[in-house]
N, C-alpha and C positions, 0 to 999 in steps of 0.2 A: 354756719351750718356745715356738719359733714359733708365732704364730698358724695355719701355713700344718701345721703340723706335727700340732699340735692337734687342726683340724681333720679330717684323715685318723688320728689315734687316734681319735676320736669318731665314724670313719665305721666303723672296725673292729670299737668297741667296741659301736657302737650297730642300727647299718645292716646290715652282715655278720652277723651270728648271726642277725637275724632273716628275711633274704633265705635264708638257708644252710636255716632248718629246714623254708622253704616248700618249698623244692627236692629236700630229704630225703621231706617230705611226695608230694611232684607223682611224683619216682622209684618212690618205693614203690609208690604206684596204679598206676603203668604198669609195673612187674616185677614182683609181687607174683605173679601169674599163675604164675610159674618157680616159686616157692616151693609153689603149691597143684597144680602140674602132677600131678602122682602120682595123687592125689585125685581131680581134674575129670576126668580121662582115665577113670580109671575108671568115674567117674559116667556121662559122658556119653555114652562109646564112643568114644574119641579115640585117635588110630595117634599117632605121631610128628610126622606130616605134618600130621595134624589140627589139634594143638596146635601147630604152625611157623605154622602159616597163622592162629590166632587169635592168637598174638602179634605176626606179624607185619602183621596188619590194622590195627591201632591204627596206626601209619604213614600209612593212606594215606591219613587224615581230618587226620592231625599236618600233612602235607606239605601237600593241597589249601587250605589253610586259615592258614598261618603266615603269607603276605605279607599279606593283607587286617589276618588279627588284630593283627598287629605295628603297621603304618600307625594301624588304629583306638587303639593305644593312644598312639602317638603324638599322634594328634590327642584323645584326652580325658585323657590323663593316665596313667600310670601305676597311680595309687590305684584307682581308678574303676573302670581295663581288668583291673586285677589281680585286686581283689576277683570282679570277674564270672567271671574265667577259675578260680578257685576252685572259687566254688559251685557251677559249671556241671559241674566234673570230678566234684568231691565225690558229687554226685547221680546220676550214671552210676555212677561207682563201688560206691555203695550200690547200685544196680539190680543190678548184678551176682550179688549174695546170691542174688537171685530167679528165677535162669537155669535151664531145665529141660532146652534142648538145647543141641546144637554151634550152631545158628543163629544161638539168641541170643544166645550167648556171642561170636560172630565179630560180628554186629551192636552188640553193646555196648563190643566192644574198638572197632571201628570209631567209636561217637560216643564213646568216650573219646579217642579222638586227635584228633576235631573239638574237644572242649571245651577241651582244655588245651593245644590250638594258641596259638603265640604268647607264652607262657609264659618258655619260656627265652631265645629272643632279643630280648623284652623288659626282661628281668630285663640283660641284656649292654648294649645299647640304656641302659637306664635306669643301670647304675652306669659308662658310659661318660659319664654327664653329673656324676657325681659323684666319679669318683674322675681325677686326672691320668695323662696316659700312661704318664708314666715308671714309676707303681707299678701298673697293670691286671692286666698277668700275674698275679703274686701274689696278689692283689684277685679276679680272677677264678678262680683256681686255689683259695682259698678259698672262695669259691663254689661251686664245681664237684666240692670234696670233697664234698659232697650227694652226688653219686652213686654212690663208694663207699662213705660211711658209711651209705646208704641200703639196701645189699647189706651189710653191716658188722652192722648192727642188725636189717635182714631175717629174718634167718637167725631167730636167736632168736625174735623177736618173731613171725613166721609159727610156727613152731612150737610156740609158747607158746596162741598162737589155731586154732592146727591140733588141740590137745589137746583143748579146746570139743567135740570130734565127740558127736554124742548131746545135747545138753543143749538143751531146748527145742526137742529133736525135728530138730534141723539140723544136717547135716555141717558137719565142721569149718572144709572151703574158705568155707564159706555163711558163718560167723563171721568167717572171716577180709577177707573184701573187705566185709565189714559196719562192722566195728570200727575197718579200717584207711581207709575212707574218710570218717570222722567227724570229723578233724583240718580235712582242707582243705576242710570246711563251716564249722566254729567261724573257722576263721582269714580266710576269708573277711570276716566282720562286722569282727576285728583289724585287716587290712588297708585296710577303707573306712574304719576311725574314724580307723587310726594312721600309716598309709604316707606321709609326707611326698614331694609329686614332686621338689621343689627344694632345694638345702640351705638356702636363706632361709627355708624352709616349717616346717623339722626344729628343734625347741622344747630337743632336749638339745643340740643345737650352738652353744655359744658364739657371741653374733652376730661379735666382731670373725674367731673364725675361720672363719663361714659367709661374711664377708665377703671373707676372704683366700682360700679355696677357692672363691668364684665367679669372685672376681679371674682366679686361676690358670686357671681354664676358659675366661672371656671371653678371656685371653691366650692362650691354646693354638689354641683356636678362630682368632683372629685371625691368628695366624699360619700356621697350616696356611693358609687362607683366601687370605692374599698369595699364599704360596709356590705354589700352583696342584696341592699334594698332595692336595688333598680333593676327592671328587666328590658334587655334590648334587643332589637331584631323584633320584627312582625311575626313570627312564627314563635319566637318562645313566651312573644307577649298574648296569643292566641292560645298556649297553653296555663296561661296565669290564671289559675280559679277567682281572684280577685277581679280581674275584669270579667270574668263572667257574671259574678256578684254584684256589681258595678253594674252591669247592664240589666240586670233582673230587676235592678230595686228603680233605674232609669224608665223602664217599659211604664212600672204602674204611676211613677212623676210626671211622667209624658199625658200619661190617658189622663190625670186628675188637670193638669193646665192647658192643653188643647182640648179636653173635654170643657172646661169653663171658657176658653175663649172663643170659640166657636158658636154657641151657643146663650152668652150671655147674654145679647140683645133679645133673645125669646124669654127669656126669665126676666129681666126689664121689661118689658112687656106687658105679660103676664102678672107685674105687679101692679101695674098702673091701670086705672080706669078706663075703661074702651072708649071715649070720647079724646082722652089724652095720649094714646098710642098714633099718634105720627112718628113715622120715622128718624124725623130730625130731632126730638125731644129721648126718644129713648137712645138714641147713640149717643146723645152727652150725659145720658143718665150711667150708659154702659161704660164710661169711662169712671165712676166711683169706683170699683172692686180695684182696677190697676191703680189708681193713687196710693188704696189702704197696700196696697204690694208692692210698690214704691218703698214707703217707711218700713216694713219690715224685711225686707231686703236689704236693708242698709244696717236695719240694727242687728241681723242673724247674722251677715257677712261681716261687720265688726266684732259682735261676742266670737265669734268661730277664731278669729284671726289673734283676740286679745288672751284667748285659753291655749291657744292652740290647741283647739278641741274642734273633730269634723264630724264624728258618727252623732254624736246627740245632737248635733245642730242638724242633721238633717231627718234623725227618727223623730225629733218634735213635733217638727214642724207639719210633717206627714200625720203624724199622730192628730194635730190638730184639724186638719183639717177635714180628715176624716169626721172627727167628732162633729163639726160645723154642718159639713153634708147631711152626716146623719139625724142630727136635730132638724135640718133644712126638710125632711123628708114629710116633718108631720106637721110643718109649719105651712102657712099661706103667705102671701102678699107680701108688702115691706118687710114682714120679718124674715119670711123665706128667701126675701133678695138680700138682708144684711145678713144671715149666715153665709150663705153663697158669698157673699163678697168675701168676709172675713176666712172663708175656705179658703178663696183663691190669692189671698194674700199668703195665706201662710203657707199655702202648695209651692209658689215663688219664692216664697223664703228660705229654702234649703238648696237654691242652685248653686251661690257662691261656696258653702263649704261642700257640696256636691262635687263639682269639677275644681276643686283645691286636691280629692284625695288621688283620681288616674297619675299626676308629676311626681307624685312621692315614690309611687314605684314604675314607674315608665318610662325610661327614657330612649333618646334616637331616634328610627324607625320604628321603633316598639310604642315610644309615645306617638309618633303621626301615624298609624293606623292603630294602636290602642283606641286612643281616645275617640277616633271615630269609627271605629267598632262600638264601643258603648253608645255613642250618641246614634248610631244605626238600630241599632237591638234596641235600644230606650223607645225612637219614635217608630216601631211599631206599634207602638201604643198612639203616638200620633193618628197614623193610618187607622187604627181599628178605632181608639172611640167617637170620634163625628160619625161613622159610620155605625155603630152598634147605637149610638144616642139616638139616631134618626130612626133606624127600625125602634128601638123599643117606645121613642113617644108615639110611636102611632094605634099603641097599644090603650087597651084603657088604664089610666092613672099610669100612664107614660112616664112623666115626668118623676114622679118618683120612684118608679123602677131605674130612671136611668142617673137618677144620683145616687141612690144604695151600690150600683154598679161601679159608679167610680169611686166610691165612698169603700168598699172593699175594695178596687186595687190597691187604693194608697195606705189602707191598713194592710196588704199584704208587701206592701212596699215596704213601711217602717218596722213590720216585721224580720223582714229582709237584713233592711239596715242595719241592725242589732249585733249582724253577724261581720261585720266591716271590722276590719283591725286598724287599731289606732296607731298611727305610726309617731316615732318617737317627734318630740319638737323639734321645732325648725331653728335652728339660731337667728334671734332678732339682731 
């Protein structure tokens, strides 16, 4: 095997599982909420709207807060910035158990989106220094299974800690953001000791092919660099109509997967017979959509990667899923929960050639606040739709006001996309 080759097996085999289970971990903190909705609403006095609005607060601490967090990690390292953004989630999250009203449950979602700001386009940021273009998609689509297998494993695992109810005296939500925010405190200490920023740094990588894989990056670099495709510095990457572009088409991706993840367990629900609606039945039910988003995640981030082809991997995908919703709208029961599903698979399926195109033209400080300038402007869509989903079902025929809703962002998303410039191929 090539050195060059080797390398990138050693970054799959070594790098990727353990970036994958932070992000499993970081997801779950920030949906987990969906899964104890039933519970906390009851507890605390919460409408629809109620709980739209504390899901979707955790937004607007995520959003304020991603270019500063991202820059600072740039500038101390990844290790250092990651470990913090951990332990700082970790401990909000645990605070959560402790919540007695709507207050402070909207106030704690709130510093949990300040804490674990920076996070994920760090995480894009950092394996853009390690993995080559040609293979990112993939790489990153790997990556970014976290967030279905995160809803995948959900399900079960909230409903397993949902069962806790009574036992030392504490409802079973209270267990559950207790137990489940324990992980990205321990892994935190992991992180500081283990996280290599560079691949010169990384002890299981072969040096001749840490040497051939920095090789390959100093080459990439350089030639982006000649050819005048890269924009560096925060300020000239804030005037790049392409990241704005990039963030326009991110807003309505955002609203179409945190609108279906947020809400999924009510559409499970809603399919199943009211005698069958217990909670611990529909959360492993609510883990079907993330499987089918699993597989097509894996196969959109390989075609993306084997064409080097990103704009139409990700107008598909959007394209479809739109379509899904909008058939979902005039449907009922099982078949309006297999559109939905088949939607939210294929809304997920356009993240790996999604966050493949910011490295093409971004580099420096222009990629660590680029990219999360896009992922900041993208989840304002996070923010807004649990919140617009919760007012509009409370409307009559709710429910399908508020899929046609997300059902036209993401047709105004793929429309968007359309306008994305293909950048030349990556040398494999």
């Amino acid at each position: 095997m090539q050195p060059l080759d080797l390398a990138l097996a050693q970054v799959r085999r070594h790098l990727l599982p353990f970036l994958f289970v932070l992000y499993v971990v970081a997801y779950l903190d920030r949906v987990n909420v969906s899964f104890a909705a039933a519970s906390v609403s009851a507890d605390l006095g919460l409408t629809s709207a109620g709980y739209g609005f504390a899901a979707g607060i955790f937004f607007l601490g995520y959003v304020l807060f991603e270019v500063p967090s991202n820059l600072m990690l740039n500038r101390v390292g990844a290790r250092r910035w990651i470990s913090r953004i951990l332990l700082s989630w970790g401990l909000v999250a645990a605070l959560m158990a402790l919540i007695k009203t709507s207050h402070e449950l909207f106030g704690l979602r709130l510093l949990l989106g300040i804490a674990e700001a920076g996070f994920f386009p760090g995480i894009v940021l950092f394996l853009s220094q390690w993995v080559p273009a040609a293979h990112r998609a993939k790489t990153l689509a790997g990556f970014m299974l976290a967030i279905p297998v995160a809803g995948l494993l959900g399900g079960p695992i909230s409903a397993a800690l949902l069962s806790l109810h009574g036992i030392g005296g504490l409802a079973g939500w209270r267990w559950l953001f207790l137990i489940e925010a324990l992980p990205a405190i321990v892994l935190s200490v992991v992180v500081w000791q283990r996280l290599p920023n560079r691949p010169r740094e990384a002890r299981w990588l072969d040096p001749a092919a840490a040497e051939a894989l920095e090789a390959r990056l100093a080459s990439e670099r350089d030639q982006v660099q000649l050819s005048g495709q890269q924009v560096h510095g925060l300020a000239s990457a804030l005037r790049e109509p392409r990241l704005w572009l990039l963030s326009a088409v991110y807003v309505g991706v955002a609203t179409g997967f945190y609108g279906f993840s947020f809400w999924i367990p009510r559409f499970v629900a809603e399919a199943l017979p009211m005698a069958s609606r217990s909670p611990a039945l529909v959360n492993l039910i609510s883990a079907f959509p993330y499987g089918l988003a699993v597989l097509a995640m894996l196969a959109v981030g390989r075609s993306a990667d084997r064409h080097q082809e990103y704009r139409w991997h990700v107008v598909g995908p959007l394209a479809i899923a739109a379509l899904g919703l909008g058939l979902a709208i005039a449907s009922q029961g099982v078949l309006r929960l297999l559109l939905i599903s088949s939607a939210t698979a294929a809304a997920f399926a356009c993240l790996g050639p999604f966050w493949a195109i910011p490295p093409q033209f971004l580099g420096g400080s222009g990629a660590a606040g680029g990219i999360a300038a896009i992922n900041s402007v993208g989840n304002i869509g996070g923010f807004l739709a649990p919140i617009v989903m919760g007012h509009l079902m409370l409307l009559p025929h709710g429910d399908g006001l508020a899929l046609a809703a997300l059902a036209g962002m993401l047709v105004l998303s793929a429309l968007l996309a359309m306008g994305l410039k293909q950048a030349a191929p990556a040398p494999l």
